[in-house]
N, C-alpha and C positions, 0 to 999 in steps of 0.2 A: 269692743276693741276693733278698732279700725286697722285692716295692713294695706301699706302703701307697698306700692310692686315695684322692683325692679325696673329701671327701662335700657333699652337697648338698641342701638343705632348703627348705621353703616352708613358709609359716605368714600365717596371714590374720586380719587383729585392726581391730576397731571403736574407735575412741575419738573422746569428745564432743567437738566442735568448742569452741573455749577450750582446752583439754587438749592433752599433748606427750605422744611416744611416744618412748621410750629402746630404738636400735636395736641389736642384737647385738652391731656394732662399736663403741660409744656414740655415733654420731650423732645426732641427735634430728630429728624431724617430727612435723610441723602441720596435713596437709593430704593428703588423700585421694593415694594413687599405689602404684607398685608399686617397693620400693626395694631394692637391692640392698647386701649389709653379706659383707665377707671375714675372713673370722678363722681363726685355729691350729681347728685340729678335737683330740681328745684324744691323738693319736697327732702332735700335730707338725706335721701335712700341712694342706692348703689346705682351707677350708670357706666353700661360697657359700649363703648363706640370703637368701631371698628372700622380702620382706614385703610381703602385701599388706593396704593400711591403708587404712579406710574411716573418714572421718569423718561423723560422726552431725553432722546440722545440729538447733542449737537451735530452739524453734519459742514462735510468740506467736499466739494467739489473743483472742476475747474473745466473750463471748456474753451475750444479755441476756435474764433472768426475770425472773416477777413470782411472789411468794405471797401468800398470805393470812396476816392477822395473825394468828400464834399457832404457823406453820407453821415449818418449816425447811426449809433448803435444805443438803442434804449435797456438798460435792466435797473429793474424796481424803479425810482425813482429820479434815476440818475443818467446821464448820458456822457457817452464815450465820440470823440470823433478823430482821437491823435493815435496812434501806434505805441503798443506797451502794455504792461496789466494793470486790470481795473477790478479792485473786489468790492464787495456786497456782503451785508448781511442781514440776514434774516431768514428763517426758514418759514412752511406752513401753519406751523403749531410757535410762531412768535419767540422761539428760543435763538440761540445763537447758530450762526451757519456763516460758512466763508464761501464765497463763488470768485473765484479767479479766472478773469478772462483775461487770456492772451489775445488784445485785440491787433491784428493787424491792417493797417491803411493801402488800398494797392493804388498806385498813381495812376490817373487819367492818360492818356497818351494823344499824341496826336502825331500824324503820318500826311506827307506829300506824296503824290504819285504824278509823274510827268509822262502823257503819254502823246507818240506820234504816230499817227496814222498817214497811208497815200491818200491823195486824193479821192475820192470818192467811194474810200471802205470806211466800213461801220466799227465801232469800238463801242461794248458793253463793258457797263461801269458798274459795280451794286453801291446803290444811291441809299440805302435801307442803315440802320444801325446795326455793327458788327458786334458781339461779345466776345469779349477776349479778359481772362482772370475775376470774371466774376462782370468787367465793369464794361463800358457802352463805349465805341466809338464813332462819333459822326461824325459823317462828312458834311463840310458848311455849304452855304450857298453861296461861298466865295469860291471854293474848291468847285462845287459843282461846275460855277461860271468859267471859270481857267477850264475845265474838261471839255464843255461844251465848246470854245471858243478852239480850241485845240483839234479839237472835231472836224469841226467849218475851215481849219486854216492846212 
């Protein structure tokens, strides 16, 4: 007489919370545990598998930028360039996730400066890009020319 044995299995599986798991026996679960399912093994005999199921919790965040007008804002695959919220989903583990960006746009600006000088004194100008809210302001090389001409006269 021949005895066929027993066999006996573990097996350990994630799935995203929302999401059902179809267990060896077809039971079904929902929720993180360690579950046990009995079934024929291929030879007839007794077979105990034993799952261990983790569920992935979904996730919500929210974060809030600012750019400059002209700029973009890149998340996952998608690009933002207007003022307003912009959400996403997906998290690491491919489950459900919300990201809510409050993106705000801050305007370019641009500014004149009229300067007089006497006769033969000097006037320092900064010719350089200024930062102001994040974003760049320069002076053109029309401005420049009006400075210097202003300079000389």
């Amino acid at each position: 007489m021949t005895v066929i044995p027993n066999t006996t299995s573990t097996q350990t599986l994630s799935i995203c919370d929302g999401a059902t798991h179809t267990l060896p026996d077809g039971a079904t679960a929902t929720a993180s545990g360690v579950y046990t399912s009995h079934i024929a093994n291929a030879a007839g005999c007794d077979s105990t598998i034993t799952t261990n199921l983790t569920v992935i919790p979904n996730t919500t965040s929210t974060q809030t930028l600012s750019i400059c007008d002209g700029a973009t804002h890149t998340y996952l695959m998608a690009t933002a360039t207007v003022t307003g919220l912009h959400k996403s989903y997906c998290n690491a583990a491919g489950c459900d996730s919300t990201i809510t960006t409050n993106l705000t746009v801050i305007p370019n600006t641009t500014s004149t400066q009229t300067v007089s000088i006497c006769d033969g004194a000097t006037h320092t100008y900064l010719m350089a890009q200024q930062q102001r809210n994040w974003c760049l302001q320069v002076i053109s090389p029309m401005q420049q020319d009006v400075i210097q001409r202003s300079q000389r006269t």
